[in-house]
Residue, then its C-alpha position, 0 to 999 in steps of 0.5 A: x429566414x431572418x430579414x434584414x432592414x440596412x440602414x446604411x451603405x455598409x454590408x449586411x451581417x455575412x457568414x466567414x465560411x461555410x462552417x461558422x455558426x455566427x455572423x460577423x456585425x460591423x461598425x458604422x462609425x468610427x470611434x476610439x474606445x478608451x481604456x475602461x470605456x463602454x459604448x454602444x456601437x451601432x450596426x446599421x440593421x434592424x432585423x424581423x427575427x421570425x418567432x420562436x427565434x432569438x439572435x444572440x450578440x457574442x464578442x469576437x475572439x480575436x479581439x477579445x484576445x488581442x486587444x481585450x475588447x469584449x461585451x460586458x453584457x455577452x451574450x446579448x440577447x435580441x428578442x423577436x419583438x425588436x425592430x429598432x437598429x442592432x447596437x453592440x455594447x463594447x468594452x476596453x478591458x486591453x491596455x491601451x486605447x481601441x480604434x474602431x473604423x467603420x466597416x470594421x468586424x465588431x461582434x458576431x450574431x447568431x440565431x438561435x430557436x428558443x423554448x418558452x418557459x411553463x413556470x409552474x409554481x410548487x410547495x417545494x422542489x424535488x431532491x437531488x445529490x447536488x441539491x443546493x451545492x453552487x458556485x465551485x462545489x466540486x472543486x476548482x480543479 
């Protein structure tokens, strides 16, 4: 369970369906993002996200494919220690300018349960047949 402070008189993060495993954010201002721009668009919640959990922030498809409007930062990532107001950090990367309305459907959240990480220093790592082999090693297609 994730408890939601609502800061404004628009609707709580709701699911589309029954299947959707993010939960769509909305606008709580209106706004015209330019082509290029990148703004923070407030949502109007706080959330008390329960420990051992994070909510990541992901663009929505449909505008990333339509209007070519994105995260810059996806996928963003809010920490259970955080109480302040939800923003999303949009980008126009689309050909022409973007107006956002308030109410409208900007991001999508979804809740995720992470592991904490035992760094464990050592002399050196153990070998493997990819070994250091990085970024397109085996090929673009």
């Amino acid at each position: 369970m994730v408890n939601i402070e609502i800061l404004t008189e628009e609707k709580s993060p709701v699911y589309a369906d029954n299947g959707s495993a993010g939960a769509d954010l909305r606008s709580v201002i209106d706004y015209i993002l330019k082509v290029g721009e990148i703004k923070l668009i407030p949502t109007g919640i706080k959330m008390a996200i329960p420990t051992g959990y994070e909510v990541q922030i992901r663009p929505r498809s449909g505008l990333a494919l339509k209007y070519g409007i994105t995260m810059p930062n996806s996928p963003g990532t809010i920490d259970c220690s955080y109480r302040g107001e939800i923003g999303v950090i949009l980008q126009n990367l689309g050909n022409n300018d973007f107006e956002i309305l308030s109410g409208d459907r900007i991001a999508q959240m979804v809740v995720s349960k992470y592991e904490v990480g035992n760094f464990i220093r050592v002399d050196k790592l153990s070998e493997t047949t990819r070994g250091e082999g990085g970024f397109g090693h085996t090929g673009v297609k």
